[in-house]
TORDO-27600 format. One record per residue: residue number from 1; x negated, z, y of N, C-alpha, C, O, CB in turn. Coordinates in steps of 0.05 Angstrom, whole numbers, plus 32768, in hexadecimal, padded with zeros to 4 digits. Glycine has a CB too. Layout:
N
NODE   nr   nxx   nzz   nyy  caxx  cazz  cayy   cxx   czz   cyy   oxx   ozz   oyy  cbxx  cbzz  cbyy
NODE  NUM     X     Z     Y     X     Z     Y     X     Z     Y     X     Z     Y     X     Z     Y
...
// end
This chain:
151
NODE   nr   nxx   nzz   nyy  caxx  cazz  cayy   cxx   czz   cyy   oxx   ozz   oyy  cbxx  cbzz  cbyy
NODE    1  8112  7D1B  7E66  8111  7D33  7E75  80FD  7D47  7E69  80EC  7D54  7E76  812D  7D3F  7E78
NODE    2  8102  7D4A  7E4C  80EF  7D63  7E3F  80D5  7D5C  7E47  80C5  7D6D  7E4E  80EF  7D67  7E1B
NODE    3  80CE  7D3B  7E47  80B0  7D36  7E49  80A3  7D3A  7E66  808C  7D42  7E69  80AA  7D18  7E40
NODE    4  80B9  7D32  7E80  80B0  7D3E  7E92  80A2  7D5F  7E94  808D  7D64  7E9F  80C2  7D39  7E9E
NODE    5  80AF  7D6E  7E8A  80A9  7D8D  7E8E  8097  7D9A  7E74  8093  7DB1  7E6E  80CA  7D9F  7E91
NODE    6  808C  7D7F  7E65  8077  7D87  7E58  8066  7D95  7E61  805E  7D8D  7E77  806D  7D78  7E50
NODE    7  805A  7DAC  7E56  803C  7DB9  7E6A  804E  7DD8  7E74  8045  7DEF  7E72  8030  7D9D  7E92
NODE    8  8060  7DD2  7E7C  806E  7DEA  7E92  8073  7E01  7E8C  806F  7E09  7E75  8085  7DE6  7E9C
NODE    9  807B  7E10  7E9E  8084  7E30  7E8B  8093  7E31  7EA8  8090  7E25  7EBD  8067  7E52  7E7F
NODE   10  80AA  7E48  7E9D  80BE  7E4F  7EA9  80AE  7E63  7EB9  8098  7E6A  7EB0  80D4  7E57  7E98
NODE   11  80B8  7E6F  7ED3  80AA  7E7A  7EEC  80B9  7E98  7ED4  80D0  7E93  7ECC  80B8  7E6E  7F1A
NODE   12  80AF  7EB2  7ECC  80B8  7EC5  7EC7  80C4  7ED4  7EDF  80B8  7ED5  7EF5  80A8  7ED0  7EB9
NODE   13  80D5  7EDC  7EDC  80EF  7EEC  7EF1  80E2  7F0D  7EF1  80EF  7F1D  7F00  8117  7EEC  7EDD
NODE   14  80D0  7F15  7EE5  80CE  7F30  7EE4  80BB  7F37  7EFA  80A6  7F2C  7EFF  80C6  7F39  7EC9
NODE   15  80CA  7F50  7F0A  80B8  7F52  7F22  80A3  7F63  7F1A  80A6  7F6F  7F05  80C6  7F5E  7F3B
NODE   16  808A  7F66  7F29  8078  7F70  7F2A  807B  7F8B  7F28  8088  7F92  7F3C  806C  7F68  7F3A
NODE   17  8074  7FA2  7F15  8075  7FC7  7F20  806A  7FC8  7F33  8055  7FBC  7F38  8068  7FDF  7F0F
NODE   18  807D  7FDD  7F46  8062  7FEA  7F57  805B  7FFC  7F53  8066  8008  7F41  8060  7FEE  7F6E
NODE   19  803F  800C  7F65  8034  801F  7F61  8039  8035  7F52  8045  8047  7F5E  8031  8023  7F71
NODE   20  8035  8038  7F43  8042  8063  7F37  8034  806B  7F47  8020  805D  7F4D  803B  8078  7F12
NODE   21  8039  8086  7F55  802B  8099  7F56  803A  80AF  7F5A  8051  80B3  7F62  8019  8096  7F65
NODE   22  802B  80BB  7F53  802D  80E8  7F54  8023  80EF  7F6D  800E  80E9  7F79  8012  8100  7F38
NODE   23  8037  80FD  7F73  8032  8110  7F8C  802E  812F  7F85  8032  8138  7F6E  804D  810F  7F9F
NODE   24  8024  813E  7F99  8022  8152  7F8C  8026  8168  7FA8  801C  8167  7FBE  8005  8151  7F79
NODE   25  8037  8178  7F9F  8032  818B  7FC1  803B  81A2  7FB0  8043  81A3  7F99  804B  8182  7FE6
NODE   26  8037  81B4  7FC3  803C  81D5  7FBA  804D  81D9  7FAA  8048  81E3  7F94  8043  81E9  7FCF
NODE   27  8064  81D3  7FB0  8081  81DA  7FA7  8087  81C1  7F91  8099  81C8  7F82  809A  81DB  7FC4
NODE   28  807D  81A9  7F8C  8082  819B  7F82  8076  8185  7F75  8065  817A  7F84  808C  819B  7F8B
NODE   29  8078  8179  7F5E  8069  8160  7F5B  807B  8143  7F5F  8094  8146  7F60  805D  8162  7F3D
NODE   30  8072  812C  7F62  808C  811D  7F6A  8081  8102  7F62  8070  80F5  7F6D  8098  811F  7F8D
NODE   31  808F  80FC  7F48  8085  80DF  7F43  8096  80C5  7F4E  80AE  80C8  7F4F  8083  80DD  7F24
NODE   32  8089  80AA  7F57  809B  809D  7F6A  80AD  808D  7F58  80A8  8094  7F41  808B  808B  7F80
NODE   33  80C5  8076  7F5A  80D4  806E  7F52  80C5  805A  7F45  80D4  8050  7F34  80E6  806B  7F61
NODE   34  80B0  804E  7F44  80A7  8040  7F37  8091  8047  7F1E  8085  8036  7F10  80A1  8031  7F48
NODE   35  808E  8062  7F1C  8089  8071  7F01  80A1  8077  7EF4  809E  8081  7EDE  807B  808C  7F03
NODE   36  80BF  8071  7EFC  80D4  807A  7EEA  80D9  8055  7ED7  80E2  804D  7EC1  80F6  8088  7F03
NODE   37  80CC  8049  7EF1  80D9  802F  7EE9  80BF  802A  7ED5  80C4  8018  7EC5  80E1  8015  7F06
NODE   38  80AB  8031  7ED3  809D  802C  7EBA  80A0  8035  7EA3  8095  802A  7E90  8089  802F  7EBB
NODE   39  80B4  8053  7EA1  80B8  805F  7E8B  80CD  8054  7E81  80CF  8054  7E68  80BA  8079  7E8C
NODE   40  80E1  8047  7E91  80FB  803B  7E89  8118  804A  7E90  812F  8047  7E88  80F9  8038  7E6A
NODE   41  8108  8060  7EA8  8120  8073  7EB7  8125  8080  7EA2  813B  807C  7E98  813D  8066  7EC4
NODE   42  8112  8093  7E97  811C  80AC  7E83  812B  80B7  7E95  8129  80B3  7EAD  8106  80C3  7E75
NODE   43  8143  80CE  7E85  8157  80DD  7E8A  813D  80F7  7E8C  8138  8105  7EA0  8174  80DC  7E71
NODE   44  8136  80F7  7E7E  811F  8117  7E73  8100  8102  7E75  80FE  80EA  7E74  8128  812A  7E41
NODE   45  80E9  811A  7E79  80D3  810C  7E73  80C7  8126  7E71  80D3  813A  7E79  80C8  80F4  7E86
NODE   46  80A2  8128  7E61  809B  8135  7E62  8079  8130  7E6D  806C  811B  7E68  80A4  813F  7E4F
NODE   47  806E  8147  7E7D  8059  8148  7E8A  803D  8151  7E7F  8034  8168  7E86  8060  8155  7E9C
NODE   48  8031  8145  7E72  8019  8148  7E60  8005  8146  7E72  8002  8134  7E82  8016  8134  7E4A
NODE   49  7FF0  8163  7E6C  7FD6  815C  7E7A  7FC0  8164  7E66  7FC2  8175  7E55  7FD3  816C  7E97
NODE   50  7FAE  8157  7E6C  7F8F  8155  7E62  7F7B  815C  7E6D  7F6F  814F  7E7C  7F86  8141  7E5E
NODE   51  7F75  8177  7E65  7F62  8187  7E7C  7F3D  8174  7E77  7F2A  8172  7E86  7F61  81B5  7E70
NODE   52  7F42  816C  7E60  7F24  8167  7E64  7F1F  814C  7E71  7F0B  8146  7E7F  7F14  8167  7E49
NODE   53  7F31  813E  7E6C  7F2A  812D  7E84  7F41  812B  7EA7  7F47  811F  7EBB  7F2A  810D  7E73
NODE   54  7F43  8139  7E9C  7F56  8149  7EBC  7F6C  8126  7EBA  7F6B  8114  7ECA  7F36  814F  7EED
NODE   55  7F75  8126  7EAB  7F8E  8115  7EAE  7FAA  811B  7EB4  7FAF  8133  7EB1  7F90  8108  7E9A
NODE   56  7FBA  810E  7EB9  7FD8  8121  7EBA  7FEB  8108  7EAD  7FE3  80F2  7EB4  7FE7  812E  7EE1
NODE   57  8000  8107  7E9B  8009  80F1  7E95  8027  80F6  7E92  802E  810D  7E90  7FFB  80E6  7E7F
NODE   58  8033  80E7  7E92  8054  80EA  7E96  805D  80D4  7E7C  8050  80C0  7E77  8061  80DE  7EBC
NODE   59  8075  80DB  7E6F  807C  80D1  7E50  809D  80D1  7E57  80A6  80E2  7E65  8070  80E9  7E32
NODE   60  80AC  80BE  7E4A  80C1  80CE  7E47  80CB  80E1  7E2E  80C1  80DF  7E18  80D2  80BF  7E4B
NODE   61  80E0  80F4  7E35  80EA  8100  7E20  8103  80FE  7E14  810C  80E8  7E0F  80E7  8113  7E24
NODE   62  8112  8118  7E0D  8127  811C  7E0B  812F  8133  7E10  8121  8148  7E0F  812E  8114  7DFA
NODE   63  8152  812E  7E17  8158  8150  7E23  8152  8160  7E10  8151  8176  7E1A  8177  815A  7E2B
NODE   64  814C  8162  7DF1  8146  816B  7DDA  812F  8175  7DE0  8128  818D  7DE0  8147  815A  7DC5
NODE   65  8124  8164  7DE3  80FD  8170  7DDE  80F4  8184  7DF1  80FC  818A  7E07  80E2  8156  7DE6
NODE   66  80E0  818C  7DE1  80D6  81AD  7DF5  80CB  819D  7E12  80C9  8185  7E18  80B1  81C7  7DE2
NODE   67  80C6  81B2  7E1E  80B9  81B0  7E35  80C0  8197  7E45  80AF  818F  7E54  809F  81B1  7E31
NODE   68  80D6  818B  7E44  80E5  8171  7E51  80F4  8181  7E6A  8101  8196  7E6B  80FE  815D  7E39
NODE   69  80ED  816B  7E7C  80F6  8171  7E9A  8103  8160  7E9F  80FB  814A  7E9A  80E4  8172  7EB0
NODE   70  811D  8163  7EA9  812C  814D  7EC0  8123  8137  7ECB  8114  813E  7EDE  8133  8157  7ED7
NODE   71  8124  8122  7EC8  8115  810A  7ECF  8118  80F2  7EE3  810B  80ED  7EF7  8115  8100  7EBC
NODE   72  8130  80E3  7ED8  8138  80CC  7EE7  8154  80D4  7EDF  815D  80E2  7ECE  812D  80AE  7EE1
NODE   73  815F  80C0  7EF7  8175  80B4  7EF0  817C  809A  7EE6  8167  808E  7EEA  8180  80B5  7F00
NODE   74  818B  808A  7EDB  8186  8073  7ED5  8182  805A  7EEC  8182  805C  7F05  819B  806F  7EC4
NODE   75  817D  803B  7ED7  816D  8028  7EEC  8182  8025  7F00  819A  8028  7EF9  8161  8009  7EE1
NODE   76  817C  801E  7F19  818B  8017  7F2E  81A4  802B  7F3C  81B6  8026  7F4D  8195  8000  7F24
NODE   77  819E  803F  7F2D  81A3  8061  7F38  8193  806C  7F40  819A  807B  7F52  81A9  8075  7F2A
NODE   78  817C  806C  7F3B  815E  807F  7F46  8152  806E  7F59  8145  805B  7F50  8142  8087  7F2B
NODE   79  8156  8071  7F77  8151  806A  7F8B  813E  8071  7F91  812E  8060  7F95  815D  806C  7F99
NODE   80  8135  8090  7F96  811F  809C  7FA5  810B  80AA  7F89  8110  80A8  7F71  812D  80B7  7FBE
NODE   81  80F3  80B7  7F99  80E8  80C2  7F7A  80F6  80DE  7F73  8109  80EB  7F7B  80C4  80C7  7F7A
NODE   82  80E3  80E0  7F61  80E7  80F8  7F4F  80D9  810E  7F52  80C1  810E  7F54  80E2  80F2  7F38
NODE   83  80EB  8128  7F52  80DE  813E  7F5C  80DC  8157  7F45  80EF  8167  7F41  80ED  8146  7F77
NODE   84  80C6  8157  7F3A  80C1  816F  7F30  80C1  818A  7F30  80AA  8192  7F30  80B7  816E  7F2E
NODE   85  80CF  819B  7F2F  80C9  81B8  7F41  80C9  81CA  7F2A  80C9  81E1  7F31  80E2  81C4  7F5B
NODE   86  80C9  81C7  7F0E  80C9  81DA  7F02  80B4  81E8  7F06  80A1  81DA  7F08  80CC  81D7  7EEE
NODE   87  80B0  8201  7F08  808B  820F  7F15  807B  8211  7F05  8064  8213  7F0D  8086  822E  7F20
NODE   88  807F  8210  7EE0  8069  820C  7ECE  8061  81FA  7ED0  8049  81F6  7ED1  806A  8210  7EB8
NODE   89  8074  81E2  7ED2  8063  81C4  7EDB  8057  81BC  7EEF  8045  81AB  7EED  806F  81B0  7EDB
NODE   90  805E  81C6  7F04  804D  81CA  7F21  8031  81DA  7F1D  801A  81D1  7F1E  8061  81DD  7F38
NODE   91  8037  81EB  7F19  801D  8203  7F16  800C  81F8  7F04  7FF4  81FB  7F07  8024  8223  7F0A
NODE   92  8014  81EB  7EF3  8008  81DE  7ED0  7FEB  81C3  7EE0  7FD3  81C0  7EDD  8033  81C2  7EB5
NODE   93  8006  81B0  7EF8  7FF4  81A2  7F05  7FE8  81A6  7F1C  7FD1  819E  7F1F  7FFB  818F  7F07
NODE   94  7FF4  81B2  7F2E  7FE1  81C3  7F41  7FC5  81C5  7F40  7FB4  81B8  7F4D  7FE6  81DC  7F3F
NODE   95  7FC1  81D7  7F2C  7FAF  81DD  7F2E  7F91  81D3  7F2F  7F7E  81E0  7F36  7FB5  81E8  7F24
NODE   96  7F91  81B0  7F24  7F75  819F  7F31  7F7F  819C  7F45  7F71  8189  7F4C  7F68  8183  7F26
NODE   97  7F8F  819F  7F58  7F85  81A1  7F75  7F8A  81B2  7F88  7F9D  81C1  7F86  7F8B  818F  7F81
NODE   98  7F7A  81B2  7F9E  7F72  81C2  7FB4  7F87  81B3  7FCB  7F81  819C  7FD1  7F4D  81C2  7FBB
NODE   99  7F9D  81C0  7FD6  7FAB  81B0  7FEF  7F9C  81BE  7FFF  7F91  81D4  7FFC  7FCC  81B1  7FF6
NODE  100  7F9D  81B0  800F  7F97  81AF  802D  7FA4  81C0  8043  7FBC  81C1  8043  7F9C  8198  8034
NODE  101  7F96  81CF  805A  7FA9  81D6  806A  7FB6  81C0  8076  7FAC  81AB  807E  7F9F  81E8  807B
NODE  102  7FD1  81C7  8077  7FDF  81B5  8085  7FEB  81C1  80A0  7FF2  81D9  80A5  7FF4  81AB  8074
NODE  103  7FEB  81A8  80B4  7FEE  81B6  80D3  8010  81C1  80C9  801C  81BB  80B5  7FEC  8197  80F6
NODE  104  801A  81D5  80E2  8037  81D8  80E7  8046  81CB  80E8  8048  81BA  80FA  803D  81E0  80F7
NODE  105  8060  81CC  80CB  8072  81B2  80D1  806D  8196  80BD  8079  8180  80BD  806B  81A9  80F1
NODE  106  804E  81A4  80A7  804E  818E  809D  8045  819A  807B  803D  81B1  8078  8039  8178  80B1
NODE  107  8046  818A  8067  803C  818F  8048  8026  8186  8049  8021  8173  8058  804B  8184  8030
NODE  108  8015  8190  8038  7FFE  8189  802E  7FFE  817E  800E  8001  818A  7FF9  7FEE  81A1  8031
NODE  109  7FF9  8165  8013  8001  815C  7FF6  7FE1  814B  7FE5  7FCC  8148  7FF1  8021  8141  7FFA
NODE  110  7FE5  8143  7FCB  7FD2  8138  7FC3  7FE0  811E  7FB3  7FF6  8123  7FA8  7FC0  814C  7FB5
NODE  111  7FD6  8106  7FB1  7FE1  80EC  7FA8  7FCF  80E5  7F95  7FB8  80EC  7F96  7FE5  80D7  7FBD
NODE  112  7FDA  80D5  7F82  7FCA  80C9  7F6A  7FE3  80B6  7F66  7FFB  80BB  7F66  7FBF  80E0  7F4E
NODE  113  7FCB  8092  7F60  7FD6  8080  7F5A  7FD4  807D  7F38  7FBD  8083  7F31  7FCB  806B  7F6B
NODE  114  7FDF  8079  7F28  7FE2  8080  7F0E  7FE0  8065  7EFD  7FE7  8051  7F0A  7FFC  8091  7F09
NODE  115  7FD8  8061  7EE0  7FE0  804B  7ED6  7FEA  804C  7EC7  7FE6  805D  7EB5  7FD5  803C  7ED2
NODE  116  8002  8034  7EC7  8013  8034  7EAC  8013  802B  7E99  8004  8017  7E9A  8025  802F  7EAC
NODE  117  801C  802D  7E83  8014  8021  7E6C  803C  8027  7E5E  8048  803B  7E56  7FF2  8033  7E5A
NODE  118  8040  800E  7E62  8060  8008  7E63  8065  8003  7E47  807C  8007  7E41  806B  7FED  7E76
NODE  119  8057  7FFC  7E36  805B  7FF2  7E13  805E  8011  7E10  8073  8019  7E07  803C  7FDD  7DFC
NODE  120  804C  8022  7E16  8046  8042  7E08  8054  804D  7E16  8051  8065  7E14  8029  8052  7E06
NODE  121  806C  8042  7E2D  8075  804E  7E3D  8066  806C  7E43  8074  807F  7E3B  808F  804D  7E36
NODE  122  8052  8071  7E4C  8046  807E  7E65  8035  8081  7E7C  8023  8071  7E78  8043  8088  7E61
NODE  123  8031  808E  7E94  802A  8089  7E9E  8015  80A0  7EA8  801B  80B7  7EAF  803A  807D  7EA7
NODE  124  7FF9  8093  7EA7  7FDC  80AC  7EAB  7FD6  80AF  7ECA  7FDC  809C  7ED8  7FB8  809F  7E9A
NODE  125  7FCE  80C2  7ED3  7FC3  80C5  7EE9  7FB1  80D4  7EED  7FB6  80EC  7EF0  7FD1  80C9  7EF6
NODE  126  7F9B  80CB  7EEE  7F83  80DA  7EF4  7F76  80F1  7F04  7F65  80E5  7F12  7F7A  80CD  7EF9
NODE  127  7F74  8107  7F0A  7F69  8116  7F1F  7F59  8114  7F30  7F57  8122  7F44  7F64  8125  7F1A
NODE  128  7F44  80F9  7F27  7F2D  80F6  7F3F  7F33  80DB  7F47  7F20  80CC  7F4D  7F0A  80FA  7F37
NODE  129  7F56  80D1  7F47  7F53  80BE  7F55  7F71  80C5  7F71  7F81  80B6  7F7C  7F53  80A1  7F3F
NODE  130  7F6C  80DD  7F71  7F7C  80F3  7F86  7F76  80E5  7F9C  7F64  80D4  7F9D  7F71  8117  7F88
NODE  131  7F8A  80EF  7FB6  7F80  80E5  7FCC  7F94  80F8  7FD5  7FAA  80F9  7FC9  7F7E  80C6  7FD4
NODE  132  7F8B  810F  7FF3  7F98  8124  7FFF  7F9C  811A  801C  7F8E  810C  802B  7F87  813F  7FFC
NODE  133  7FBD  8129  801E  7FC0  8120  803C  7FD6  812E  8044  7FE1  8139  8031  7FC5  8101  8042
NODE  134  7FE3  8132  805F  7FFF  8140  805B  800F  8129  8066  8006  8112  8069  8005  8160  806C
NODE  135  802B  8134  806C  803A  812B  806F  8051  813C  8076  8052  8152  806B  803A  811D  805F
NODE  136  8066  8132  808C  807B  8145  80A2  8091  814B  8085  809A  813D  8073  8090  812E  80C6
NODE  137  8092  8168  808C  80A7  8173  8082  80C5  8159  807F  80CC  8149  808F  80AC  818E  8097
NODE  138  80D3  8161  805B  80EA  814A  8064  80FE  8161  8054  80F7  8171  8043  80E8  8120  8055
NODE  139  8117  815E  805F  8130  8173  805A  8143  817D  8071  814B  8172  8086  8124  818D  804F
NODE  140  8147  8193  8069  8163  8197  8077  8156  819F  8094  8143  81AF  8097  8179  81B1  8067
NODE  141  8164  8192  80A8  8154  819A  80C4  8161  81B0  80C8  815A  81BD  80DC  8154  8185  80DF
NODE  142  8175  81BA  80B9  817A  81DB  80CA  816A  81F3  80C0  8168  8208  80CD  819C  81E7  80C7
NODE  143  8161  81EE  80AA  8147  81FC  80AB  8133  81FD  80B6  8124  8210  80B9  813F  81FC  809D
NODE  144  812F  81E0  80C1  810E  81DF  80D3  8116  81F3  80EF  8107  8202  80FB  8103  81B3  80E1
NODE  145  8137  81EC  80F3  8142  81F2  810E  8139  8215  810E  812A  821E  811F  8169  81EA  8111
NODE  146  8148  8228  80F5  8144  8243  80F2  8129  8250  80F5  8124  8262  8105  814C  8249  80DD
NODE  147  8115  8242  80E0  80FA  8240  80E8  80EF  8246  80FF  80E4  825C  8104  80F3  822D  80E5
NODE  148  80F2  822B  8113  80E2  8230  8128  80F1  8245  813C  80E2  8251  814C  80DB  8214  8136
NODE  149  8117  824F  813B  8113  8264  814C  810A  827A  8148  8105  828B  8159  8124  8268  8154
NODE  150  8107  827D  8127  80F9  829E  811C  80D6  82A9  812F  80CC  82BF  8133  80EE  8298  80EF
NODE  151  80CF  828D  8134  80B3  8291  8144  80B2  82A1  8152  809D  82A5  815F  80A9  8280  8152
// end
């Protein structure tokens, strides 16, 4: 039997990552579930940027360490992504980009696909590899409801 399966290798079980990427809209930055799953679902992480080469990069932390933000939840708890809203960290990344007007009813956001580097657990994302677009308002519809009768 061993000599039959000479040569072979076992098919590895580990699925492929997908995409990271950073979102970025007014009110928020929002990294997707598959930048948590490259860090290893930090509890805390922190948001490092590099102005000279306009990078933005995500690490994990600890609830200890300065400037650590709320992060994930653990694996197979963190369903959807991750939403940033502290405003120094927003404003901090904001600012390489220009949103877009967005029509009525909708955000103006900016996207960046990011790469990971899972040994150094983090993950870089570049500024000039942005891509802008909006997208329909998502939340509580009785606000959209109040909204449109204030018109």
């Amino acid at each position: 039997m061993a000599s039959l399966l000479q040569g072979f290798e076992e098919v590895q079980l580990v699925k492929p990552l997908g995409k990271t990427v950073l979102t970025v809209t007014d009110s928020a930055i929002r990294f997707n579930k598959a930048t948590a799953e490259a860090l290893g679902f930090p509890t805390y992480a922190k948001v490092l940027i590099n102005d000279r080469t306009k990078q933005i990069a995500v690490t994990p932390a600890t609830a200890k360490s300065d400037n650590a933000v709320k992060f994930s939840k653990p694996d197979g708890k963190q369903v959807a992504s991750i939403s940033v809203k502290d405003a120094t960290v927003v404003a901090a990344v904001s600012k390489y980009f220009t949103l877009q007007e967005a029509p009525e009813g909708e955000i103006a956001y900016e996207s960046i696909v990011g790469t990971p580097y899972q040994s150094d657990k983090v993950v870089i994302f570049s500024v000039a590899d942005a891509t802008s677009g909006t997208m329909k308002r998502r939340g509580r519809k009785k606000a959209d409801k109040s909204e449109s009768v204030e018109e």
